[in-house]
N, C-alpha and C positions, 0 to 999 in steps of 0.2 A: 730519146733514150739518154739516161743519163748513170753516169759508174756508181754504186753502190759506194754509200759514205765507208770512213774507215774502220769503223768497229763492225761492218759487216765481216761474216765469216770469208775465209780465203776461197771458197768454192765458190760462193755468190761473184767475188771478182775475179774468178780464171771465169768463168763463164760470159761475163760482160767483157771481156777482150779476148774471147776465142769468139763470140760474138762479131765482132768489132771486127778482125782480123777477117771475117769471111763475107762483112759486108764490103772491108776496103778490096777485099781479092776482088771482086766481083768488075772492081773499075780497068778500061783500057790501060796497059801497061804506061803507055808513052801520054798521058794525060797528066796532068799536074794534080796532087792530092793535098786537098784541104778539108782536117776536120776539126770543127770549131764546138764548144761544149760544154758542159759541167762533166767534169773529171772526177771532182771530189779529191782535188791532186793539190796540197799545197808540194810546190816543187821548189828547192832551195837551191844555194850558189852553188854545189861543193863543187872540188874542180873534177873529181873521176867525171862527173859525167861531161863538161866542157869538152863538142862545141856543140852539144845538143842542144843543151839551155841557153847559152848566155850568164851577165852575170845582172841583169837585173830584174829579178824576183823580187816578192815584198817579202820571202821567207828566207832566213839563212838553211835552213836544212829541212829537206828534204822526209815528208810519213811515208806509212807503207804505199798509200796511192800515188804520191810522187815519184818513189821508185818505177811503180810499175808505169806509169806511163811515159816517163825515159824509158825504161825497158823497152814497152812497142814500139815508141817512136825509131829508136835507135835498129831496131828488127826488121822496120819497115821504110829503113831509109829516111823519115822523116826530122823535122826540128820543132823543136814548143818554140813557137816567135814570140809569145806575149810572151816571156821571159828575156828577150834579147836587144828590148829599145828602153832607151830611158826616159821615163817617166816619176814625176810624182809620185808618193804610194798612194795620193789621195785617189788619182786614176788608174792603179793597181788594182783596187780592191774591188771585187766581183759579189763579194758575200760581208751584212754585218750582220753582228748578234741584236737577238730582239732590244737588247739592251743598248744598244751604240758602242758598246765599250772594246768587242772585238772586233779588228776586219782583216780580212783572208783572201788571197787570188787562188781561187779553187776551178775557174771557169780558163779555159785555155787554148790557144789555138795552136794546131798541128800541120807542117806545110812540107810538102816534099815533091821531086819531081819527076817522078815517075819510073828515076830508073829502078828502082828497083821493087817490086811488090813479092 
């Protein structure tokens, strides 16, 4: 399963993370939770959301699907880690354009510890 890109309608993505939100419920409280994915999230530095992110992203700010997945993460106790170690952007980037000319970290991993669901 993967989030609906960004020019999908906003119902298509409240639906893919009220989704999301009922597969995490489903796991043992006190288990560690990791979801790893296509997001469709570029997620940038800004600092409001600091220390969910970190600060190294290959994006400075933050689309609509970057919000929203701070948002769950943030809901659900969790942290985006591939935004928090430094790296390269050449080993940042998740997605190019058919073309080579764009590349984007749209794929991201989610890691929290269970206290809270």
């Amino acid at each position: 399963m993967h989030a609906p890109s960004e020019e999908k309608c906003d119902e298509s993505k409240d639906s893919f993370y009220e989704e999301l939100e009922q597969v995490l419920d489903h796991f043992w409280k006190y288990h560690m939770k990791m979801l790893l994915g296509d997001f469709n999230a570029k997620v940038g530095r800004e600092n409001i959301f600091k220390p969910i992110i970190g600060q190294e992203s290959l994006h400075q700010d933050s689309i609509d699907n970057g919000v929203r997945i701070v948002n769950f993460a943030t809901s659900k106790n969790l942290v985006v880690k591939s935004t928090m170690f430094p790296h390269r952007n050449i080993h940042k980037y998740t997605w190019t354009s058919p073309d080579g000319k764009t590349h984007n970290q749209m794929e991201h991993i989610l890691i929290g510890d269970g206290s809270q669901v």
